[in-house]
Every structure is written in C-alpha cells, then in structure tokens.
MARKOL-425961 format. One record per residue: residue in three letters; x, y, z of N, C-alpha, C in turn. Coordinates in Angstrom, 1 decimal. Each point is the difference from the previous one (the first is absolute). Layout:
  residuo     nc1     nc2     nc3    cac1    cac2    cac3     cc1     cc2     cc3
      ALA       X       Y       Z       X       Y       Z       X       Y       Z
...
This chain:
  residuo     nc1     nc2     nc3    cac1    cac2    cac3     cc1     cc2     cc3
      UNK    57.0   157.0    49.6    -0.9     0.0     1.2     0.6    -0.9     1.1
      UNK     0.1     0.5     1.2     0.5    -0.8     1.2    -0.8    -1.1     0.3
      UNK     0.6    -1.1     0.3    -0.6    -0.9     0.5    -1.0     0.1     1.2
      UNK    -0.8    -0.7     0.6    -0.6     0.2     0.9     0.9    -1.1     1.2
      UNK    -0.6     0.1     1.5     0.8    -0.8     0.9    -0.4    -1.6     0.0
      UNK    -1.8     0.3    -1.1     0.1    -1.5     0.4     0.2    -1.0    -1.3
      UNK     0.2     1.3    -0.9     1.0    -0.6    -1.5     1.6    -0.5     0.5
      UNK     0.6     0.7     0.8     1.2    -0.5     0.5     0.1    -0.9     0.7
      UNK    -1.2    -0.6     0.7     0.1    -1.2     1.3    -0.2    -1.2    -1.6
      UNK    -0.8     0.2    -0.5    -0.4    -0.9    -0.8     0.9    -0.7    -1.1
      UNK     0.8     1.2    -0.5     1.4    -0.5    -0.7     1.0    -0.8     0.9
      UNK     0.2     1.0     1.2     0.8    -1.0     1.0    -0.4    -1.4     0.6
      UNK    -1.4     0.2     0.0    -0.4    -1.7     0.1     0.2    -0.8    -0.9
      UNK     0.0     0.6    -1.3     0.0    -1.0    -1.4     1.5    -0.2    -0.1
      UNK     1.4     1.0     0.8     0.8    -0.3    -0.9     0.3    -1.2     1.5
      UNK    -0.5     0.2     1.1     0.6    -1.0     1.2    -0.5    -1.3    -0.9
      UNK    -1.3    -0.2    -0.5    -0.8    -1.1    -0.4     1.1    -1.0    -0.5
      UNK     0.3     0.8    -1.2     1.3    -0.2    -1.2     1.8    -0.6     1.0
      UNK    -0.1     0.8     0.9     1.3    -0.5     0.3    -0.5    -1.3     0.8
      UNK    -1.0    -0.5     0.8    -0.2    -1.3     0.8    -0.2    -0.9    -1.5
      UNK    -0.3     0.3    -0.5    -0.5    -1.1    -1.6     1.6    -0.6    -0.3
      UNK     1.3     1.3     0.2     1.0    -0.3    -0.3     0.8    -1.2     0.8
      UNK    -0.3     0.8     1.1     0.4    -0.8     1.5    -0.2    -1.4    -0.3
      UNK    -1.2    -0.2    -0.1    -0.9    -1.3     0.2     0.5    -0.9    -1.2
      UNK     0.3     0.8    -1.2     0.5    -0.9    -1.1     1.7    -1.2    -0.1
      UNK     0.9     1.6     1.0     1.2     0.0     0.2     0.2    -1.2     1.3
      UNK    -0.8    -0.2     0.9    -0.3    -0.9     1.0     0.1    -1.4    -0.7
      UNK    -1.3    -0.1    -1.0    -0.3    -1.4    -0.6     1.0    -0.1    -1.0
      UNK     0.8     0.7    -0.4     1.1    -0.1    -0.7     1.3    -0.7     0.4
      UNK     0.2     0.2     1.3     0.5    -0.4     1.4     0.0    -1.1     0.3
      UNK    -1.3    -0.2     0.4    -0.3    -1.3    -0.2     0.3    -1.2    -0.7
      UNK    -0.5     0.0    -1.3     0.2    -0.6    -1.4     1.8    -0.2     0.4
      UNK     0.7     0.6     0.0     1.8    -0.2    -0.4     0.3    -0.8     1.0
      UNK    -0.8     0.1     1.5     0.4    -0.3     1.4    -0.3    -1.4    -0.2
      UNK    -1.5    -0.7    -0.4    -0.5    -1.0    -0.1     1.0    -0.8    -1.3
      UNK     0.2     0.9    -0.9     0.7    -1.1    -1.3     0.6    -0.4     0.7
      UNK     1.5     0.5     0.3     1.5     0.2     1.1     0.0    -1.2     0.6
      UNK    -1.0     0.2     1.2    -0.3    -1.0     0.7    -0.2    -1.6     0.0
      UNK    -1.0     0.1    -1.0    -0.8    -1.4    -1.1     1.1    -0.5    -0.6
      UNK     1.0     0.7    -0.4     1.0    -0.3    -1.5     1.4    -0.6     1.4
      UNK    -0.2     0.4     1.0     1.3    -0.7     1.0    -0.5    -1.0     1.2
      UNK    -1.4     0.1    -0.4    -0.4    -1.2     1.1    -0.4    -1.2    -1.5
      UNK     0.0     0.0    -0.7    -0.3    -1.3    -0.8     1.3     0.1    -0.4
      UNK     1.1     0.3     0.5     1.7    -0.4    -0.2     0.5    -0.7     1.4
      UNK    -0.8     0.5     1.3     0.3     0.0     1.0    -0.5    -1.0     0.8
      UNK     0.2    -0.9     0.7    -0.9    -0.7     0.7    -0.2     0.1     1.6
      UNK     0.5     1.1     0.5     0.2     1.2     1.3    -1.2     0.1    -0.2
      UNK     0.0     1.3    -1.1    -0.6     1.2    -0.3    -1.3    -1.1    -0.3
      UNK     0.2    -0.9    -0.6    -1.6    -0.4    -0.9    -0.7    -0.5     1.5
      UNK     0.5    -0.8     0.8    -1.0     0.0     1.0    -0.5     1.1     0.7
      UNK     1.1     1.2     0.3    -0.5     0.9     0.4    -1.5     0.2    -0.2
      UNK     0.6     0.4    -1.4    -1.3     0.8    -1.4    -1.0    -0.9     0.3
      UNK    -0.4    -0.9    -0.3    -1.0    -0.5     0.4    -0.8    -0.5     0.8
      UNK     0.6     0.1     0.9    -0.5    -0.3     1.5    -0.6     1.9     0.5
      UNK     0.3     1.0    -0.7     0.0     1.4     1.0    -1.1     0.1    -1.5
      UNK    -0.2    -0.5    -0.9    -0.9     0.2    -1.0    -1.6    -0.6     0.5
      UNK     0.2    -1.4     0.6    -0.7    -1.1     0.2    -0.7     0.4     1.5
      UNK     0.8     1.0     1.0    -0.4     0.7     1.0    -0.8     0.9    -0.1
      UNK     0.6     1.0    -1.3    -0.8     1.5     0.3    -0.9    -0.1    -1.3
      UNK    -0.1    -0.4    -1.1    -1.2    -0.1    -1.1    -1.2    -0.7     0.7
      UNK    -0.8     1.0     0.6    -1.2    -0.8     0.8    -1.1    -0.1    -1.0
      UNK    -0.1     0.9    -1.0    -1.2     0.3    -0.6     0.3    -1.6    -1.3
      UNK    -1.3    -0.6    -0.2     0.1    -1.3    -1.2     0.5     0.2    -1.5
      UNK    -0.8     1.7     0.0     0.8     0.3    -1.5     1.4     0.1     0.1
      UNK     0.7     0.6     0.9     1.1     0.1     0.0     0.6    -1.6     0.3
      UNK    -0.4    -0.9     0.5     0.7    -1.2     0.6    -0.2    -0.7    -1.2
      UNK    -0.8     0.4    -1.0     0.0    -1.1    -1.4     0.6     0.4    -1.1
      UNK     0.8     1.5     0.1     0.8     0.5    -0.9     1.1    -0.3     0.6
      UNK     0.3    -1.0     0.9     1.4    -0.4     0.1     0.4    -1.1     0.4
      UNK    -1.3    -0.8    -0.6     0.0    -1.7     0.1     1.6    -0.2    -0.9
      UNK    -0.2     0.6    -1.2     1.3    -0.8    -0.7     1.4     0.9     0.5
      UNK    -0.1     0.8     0.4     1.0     0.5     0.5     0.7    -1.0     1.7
      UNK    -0.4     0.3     0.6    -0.2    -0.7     1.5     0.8    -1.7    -0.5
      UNK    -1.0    -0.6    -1.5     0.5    -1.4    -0.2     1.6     0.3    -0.6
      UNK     0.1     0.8    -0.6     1.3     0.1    -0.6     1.1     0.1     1.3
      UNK    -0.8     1.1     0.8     1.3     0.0     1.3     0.1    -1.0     1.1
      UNK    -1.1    -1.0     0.0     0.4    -1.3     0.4     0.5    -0.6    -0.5
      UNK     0.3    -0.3    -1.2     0.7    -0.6    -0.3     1.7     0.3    -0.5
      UNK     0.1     1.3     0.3     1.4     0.6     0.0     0.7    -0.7     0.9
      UNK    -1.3     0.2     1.4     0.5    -0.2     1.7     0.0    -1.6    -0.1
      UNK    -0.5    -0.9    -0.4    -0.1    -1.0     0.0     1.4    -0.7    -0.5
      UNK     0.8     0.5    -1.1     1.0    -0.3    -1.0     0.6    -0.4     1.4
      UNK     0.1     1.6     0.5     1.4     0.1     0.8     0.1    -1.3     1.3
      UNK    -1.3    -0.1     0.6    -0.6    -1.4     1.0     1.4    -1.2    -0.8
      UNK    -0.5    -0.5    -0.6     0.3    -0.8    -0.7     1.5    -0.4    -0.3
      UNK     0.6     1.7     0.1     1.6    -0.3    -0.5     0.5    -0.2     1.8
C-alpha cells in the first residue's frame, strides 16, 4: 500500500527530528573536548588562566552557573597568581 502525503511529511519530520537530536549531541560533544583543552592549558598557563577566568567571571551571569565554578575560577587564580609572584 502507498504511503499517504501526510504519512511522508510525518516520516520526514521524524527523520529531520532525529538528525537535530544528532546535531545537538555532536555540538555538546564539541563542547565537552573544547572546554577540557582549554581548562587542561589554562591551569598550566598563567596567560591563558587569567584569560579563562576573567571571560568566565564576565559571561556566567546566571548563580547556578557562577557556583559551579567557584573551585574552578580559585584554582585559576591561583595558577595566575604563581606567575605574579615569579
């Protein structure tokens, strides 16, 4: 039996659905390697650590987010701080 036209819109909606699910996964995936990378050469770096935490301390407006990076923020001042010092 042939499909109908609005059996075919409906599959092509579900398989678009399916590919942004993909998209969206591959994005936060992205993310995740971008932020390790990052974290893993600014707590080596004391450039980079002020950078990072100062562009962190700018743009995390929301409180949940600014308290999920209390101990992170202290670790990269004190990266940036080492360097003060020498």
């Amino acid at each position: 039996m042939a499909r109908t036209v609005d059996q075919q819109i409906a599959e092509t909606q579900a398989k678009l659905a399916r590919l942004k699910t993909r998209q969206k996964a591959s994005e936060t995936r992205r993310k995740i390697i971008v932020g390790a990378i990052v974290t893993t050469e600014a707590l080596n770096d004391p450039k980079i650590a002020r950078w990072m935490a100062s562009t962190l301390r700018k743009n995390a407006t929301r409180e949940v987010d600014q308290k999920e990076l209390v101990g992170l923020l202290a670790e990269l001042d004190q990266v940036a701080a080492k360097a003060d010092q020498t």
